[in-house]
C-alpha positions as CSV (number, residue, x, y, z in Angstrom):
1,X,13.4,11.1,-15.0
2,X,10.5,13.9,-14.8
3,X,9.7,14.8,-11.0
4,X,6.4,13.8,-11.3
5,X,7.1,10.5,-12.5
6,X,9.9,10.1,-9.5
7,X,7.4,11.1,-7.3
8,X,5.3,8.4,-8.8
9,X,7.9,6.0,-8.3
10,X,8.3,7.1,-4.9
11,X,5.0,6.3,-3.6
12,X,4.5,3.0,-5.5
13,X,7.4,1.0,-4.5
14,X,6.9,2.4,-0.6
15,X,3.3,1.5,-0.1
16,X,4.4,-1.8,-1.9
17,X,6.9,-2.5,0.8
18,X,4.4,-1.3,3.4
19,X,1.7,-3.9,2.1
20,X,4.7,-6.3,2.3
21,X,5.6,-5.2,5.9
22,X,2.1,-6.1,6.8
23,X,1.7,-8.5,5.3
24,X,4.6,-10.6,6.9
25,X,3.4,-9.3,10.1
26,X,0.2,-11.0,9.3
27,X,2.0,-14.0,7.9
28,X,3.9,-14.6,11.2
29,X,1.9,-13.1,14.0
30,X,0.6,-16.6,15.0
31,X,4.3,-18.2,15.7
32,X,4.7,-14.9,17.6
33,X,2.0,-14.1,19.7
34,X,0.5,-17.9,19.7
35,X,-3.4,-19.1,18.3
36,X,-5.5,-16.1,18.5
37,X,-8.0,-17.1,21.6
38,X,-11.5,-16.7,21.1
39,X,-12.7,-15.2,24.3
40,X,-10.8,-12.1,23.7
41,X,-12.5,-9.0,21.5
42,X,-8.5,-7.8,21.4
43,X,-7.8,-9.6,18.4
44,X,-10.9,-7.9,16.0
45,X,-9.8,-4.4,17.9
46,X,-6.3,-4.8,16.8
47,X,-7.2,-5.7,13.2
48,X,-9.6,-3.1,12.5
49,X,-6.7,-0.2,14.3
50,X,-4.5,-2.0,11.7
51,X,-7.1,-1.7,9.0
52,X,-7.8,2.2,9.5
53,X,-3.7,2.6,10.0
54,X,-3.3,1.1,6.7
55,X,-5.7,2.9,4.8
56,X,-4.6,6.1,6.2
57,X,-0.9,5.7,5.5
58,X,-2.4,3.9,1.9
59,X,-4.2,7.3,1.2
60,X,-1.1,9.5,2.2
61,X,1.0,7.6,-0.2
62,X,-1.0,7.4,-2.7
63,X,-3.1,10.9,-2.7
64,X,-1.2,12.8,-0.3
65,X,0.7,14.9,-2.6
66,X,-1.8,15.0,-5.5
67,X,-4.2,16.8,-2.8
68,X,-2.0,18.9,-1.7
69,X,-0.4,19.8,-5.2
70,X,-4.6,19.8,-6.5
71,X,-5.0,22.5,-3.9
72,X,-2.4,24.4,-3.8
73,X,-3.8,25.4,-7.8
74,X,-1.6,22.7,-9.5
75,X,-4.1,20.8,-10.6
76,X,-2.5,19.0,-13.7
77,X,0.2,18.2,-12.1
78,X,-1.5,17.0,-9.7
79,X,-4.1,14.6,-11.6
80,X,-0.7,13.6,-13.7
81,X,1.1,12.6,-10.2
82,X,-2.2,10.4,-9.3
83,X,-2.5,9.0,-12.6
84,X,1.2,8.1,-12.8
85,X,1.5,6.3,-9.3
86,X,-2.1,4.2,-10.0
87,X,-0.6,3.2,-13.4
88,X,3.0,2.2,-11.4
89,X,1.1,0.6,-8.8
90,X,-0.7,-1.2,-11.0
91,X,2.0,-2.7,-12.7
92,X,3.5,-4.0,-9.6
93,X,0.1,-5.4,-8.6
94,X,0.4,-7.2,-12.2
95,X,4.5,-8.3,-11.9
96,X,3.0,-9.7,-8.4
97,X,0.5,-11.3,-10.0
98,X,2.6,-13.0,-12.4
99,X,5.0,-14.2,-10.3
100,X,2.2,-15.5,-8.2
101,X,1.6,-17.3,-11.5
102,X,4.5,-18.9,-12.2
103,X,5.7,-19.8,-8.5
104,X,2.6,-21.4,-8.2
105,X,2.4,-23.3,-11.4
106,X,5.8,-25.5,-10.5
């Protein structure tokens, strides 16, 4: 497997399992912590730190390398790496999807 595509790999399948780390955080934050209550503004500070958390690590994982690679002068490389983890990424997305699909079609 080329480095490039490795590296591709890489950042796919671990901003997958991030997404899926949040997302069962989300899922079972209620049981947890109990019914949000609505007097507090803790719950919409908390969501939007986790918001601009995610979309920082999202952007490391995803462009991190490819800007660094773009400006260090290795620019195909570079727009190759980006290219090849949106195309993985998206084929997660879409295996997700299907699966979606079928689970929910029983």
């Amino acid at each position: 497997m080329k480095p490039i595509v490795k590296h591709a790999v890489v950042n796919s399948l671990l901003a997958t399992l991030y997404i899926a780390l949040v997302s069962l955080f989300l899922s079972y934050a209620p049981s947890v912590f109990g019914p949000a209550q609505k007097d507090t503004v803790l719950v919409p500070i908390v969501m939007l730190s986790l918001l601009v958390f995610s979309v920082a690590i999202m952007g490391v994982l995803i462009f991190g390398r490819s800007a660094m690679w773009y400006l260090d002068g290795r620019k195909d490389e570079a727009l190759s790496l980006l290219a090849h983890t949106l195309a993985i990424f998206f084929f997660i997305i879409i295996v997700a999807l299907l699966a979606l699909f079928i689970l929910s079609s029983r």
